[in-house]
C-alpha distance (Angstrom), angle and dihedral (degrees) to the residues before:
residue distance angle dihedral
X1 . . .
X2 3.78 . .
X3 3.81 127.8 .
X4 2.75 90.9 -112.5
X5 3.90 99.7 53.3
X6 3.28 90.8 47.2
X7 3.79 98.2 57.9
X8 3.75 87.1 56.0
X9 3.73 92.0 42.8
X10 4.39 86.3 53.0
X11 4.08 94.4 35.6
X12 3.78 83.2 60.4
X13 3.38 94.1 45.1
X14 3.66 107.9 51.7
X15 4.33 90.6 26.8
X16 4.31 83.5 119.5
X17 4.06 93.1 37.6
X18 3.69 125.4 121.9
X19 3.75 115.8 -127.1
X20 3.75 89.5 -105.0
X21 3.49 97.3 47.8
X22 4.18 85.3 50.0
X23 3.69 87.7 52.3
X24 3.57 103.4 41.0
X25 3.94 92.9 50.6
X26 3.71 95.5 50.5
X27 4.01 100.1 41.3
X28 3.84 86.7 53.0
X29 4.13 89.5 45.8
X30 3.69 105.5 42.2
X31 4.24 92.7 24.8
X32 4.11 106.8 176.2
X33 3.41 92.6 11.9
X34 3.99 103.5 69.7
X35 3.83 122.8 74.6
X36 4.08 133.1 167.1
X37 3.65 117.1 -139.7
X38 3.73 113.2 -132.6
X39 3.25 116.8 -140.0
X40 4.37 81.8 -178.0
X41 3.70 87.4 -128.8
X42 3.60 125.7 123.7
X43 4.38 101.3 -83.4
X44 3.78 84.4 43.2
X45 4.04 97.8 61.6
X46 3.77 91.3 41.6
X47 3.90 88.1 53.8
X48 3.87 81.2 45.3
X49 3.93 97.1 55.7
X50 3.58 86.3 44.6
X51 4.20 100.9 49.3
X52 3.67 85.7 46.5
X53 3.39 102.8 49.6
X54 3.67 88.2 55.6
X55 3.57 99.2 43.3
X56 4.41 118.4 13.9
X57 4.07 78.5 -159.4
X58 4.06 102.8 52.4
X59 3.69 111.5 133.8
X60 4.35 113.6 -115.9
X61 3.72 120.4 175.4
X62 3.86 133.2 179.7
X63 4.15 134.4 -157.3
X64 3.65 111.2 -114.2
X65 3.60 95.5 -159.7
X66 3.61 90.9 174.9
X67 3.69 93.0 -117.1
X68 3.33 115.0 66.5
X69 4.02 129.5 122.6
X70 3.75 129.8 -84.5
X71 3.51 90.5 -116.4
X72 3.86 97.4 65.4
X73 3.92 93.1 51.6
X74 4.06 90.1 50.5
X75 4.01 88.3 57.0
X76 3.99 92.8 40.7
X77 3.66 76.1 51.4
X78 3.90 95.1 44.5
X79 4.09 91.0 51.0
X80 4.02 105.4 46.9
X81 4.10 83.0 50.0
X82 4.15 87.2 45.9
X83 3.82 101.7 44.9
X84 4.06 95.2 27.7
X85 3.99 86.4 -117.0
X86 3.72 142.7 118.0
X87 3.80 123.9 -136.5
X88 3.14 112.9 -132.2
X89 3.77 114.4 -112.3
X90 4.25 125.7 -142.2
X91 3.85 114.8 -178.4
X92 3.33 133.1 -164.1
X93 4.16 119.0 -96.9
X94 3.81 110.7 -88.8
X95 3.90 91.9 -142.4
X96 3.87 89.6 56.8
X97 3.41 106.9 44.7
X98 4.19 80.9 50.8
X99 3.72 86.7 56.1
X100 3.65 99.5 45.4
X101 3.92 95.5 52.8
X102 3.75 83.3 54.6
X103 3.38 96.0 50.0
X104 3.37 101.2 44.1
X105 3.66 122.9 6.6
X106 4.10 126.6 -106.3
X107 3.34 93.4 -76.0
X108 3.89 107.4 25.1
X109 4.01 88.8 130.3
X110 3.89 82.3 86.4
X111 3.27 94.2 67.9
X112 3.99 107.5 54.2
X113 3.54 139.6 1.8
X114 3.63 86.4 -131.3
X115 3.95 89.3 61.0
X116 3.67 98.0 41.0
X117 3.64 88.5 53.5
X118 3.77 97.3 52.7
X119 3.84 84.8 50.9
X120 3.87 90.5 53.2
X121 3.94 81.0 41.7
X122 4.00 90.7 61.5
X123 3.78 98.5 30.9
X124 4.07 105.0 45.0
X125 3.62 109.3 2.6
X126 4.05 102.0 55.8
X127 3.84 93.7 44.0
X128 4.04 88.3 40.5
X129 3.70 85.5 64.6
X130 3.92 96.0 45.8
X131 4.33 81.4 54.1
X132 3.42 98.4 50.0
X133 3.85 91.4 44.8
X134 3.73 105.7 128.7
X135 3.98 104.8 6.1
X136 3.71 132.9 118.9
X137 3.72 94.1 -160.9
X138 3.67 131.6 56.1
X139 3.51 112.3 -174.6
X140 4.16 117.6 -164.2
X141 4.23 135.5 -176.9
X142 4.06 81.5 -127.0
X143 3.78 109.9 159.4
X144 3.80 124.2 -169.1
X145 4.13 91.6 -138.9
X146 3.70 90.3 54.6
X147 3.56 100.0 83.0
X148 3.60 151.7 -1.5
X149 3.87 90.9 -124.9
X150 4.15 86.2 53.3
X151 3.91 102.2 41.7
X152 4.26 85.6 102.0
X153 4.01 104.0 44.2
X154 3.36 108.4 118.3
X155 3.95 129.3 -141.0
X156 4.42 91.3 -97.1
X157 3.65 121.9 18.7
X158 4.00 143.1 158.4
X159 3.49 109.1 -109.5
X160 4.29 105.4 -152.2
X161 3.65 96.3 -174.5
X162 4.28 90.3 62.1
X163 3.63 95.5 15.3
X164 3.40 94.7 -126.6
X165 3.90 141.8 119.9
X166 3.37 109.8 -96.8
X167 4.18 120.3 -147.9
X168 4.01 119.6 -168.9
X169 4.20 94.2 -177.5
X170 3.80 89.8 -179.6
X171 3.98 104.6 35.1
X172 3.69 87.8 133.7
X173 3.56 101.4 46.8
X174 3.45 125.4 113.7
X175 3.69 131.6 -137.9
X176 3.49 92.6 -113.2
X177 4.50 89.4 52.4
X178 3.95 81.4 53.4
X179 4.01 101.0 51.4
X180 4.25 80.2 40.0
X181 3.69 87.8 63.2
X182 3.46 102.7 38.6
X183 3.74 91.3 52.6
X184 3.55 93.0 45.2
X185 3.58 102.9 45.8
X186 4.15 87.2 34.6
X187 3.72 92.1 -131.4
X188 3.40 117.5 173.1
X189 3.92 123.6 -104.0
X190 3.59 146.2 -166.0
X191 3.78 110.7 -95.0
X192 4.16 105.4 -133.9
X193 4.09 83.3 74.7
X194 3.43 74.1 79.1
X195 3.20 95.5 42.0
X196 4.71 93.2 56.3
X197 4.03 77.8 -89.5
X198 3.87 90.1 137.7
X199 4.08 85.4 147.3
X200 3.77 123.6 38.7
X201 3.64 146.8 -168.2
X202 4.11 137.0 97.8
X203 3.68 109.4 24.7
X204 3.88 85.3 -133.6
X205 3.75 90.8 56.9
X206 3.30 100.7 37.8
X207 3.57 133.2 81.2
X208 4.19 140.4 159.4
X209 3.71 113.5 -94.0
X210 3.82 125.0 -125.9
X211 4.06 118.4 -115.9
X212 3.97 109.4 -81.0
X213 3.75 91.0 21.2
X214 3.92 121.4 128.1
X215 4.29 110.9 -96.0
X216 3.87 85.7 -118.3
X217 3.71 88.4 48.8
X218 3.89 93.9 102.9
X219 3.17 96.4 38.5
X220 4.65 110.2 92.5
X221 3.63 77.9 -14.6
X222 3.46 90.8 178.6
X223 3.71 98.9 58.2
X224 3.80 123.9 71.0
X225 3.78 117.3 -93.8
X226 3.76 103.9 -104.6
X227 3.97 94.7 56.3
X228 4.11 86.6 47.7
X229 4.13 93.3 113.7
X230 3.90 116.5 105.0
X231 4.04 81.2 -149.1
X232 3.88 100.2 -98.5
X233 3.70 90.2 103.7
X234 3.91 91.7 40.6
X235 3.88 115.7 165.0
């Protein structure tokens, strides 16, 4: 059976499941070799609560791009003191990040989408393959009502780009199930959701959103909504 196949085969499966029921059926079947990458933001610590409920051992690793906010380190911080853990960390390759200042500045992702991509490229793609080196499973805090570009994802997929099965356990969550569970379950989160952070990642590409605007709104804000992927969710 292909990857492919069997993402259908699984996605039909588990199409009725409960996030915990998705999570506790794939970190018993594919144990050591399933992880979810933490983006530290809000769907990410729920996903962590859950994983870790189910197993005290389940693997969680973050992107260290090397520019991201204050706030993000102090709940990284916050959750290997809570669960007795440490994320695992992936950074992005010295060498590169010396290249891409010289090629295009600090900020040159400001001045194309071609440029801010290759710094995304460098930062979070490169080390995103040295994470998912070795696993089966790649388990995300993807939600449907995120984004335009994420409105078709399905609950299980093959992802071609990292040749890996792809799980989303709470595509069809809303924002409001999310801030349920992390009341609820008082799990810790990163502080700019206070701040009208709904979406977060680089400080330099990141940025509250205004009342009525979409949750990916600050997020690229200068680009138009369907190019508003860094590439680790690439179609």
């Amino acid at each position: 059976m292909s990857k492919i196949e069997l993402a259908n085969k699984l996605n039909e499966q588990f199409k009725n499941s409960s996030a915990q029921d998705v999570i506790k059926y794939f970190l018993k079947e594919y144990k050591g070799t399933i992880a979810l990458s933490s983006s530290l933001a809000a769907e990410d610590q729920a996903l962590t609560d859950i994983l870790l409920k189910e197993d005290k051992e389940a693997k969680i690793f973050t992107l260290d791009t090397g520019r991201l906010h204050p706030e993000t380190y102090d709940v990284m911080d916050a959750t290997n003191l809570k669960y007795n853990i440490k994320i695992d960390v992936f950074f992005p390759n010295e060498n590169s990040v010396q290249e891409l200042y010289q090629t295009q500045g600090v900020n040159g992702q400001y001045e194309s989408i071609e440029k801010r991509k290759n710094c995304c490229g460098i930062r979070k793609i490169e080390p995103l393959k040295r994470a998912l080196k070795g696993l089966d499973i790649w388990v995300t805090g993807l939600r449907a009502s995120q984004s335009v570009t994420r409105v078709q994802m399905p609950l299980v997929e093959y992802d071609a780009h990292f040749d890996v099965i792809k799980i989303n356990p709470i595509i069809n969550w809303s924002e409001e199930d999310v801030w349920n569970y992390i009341k609820e379950n008082k799990v810790p989160y990163n502080k700019l959701h206070d701040k009208g952070f709904p979406s977060i990642g680089c400080a330099p590409c990141t940025r509250a959103v205004k009342e009525g605007e979409d949750i990916r709104a600050g997020r690229w804000w200068w680009e138009n909504p369907e190019h508003k992927e860094c590439g680790l969710h690439k179609k």
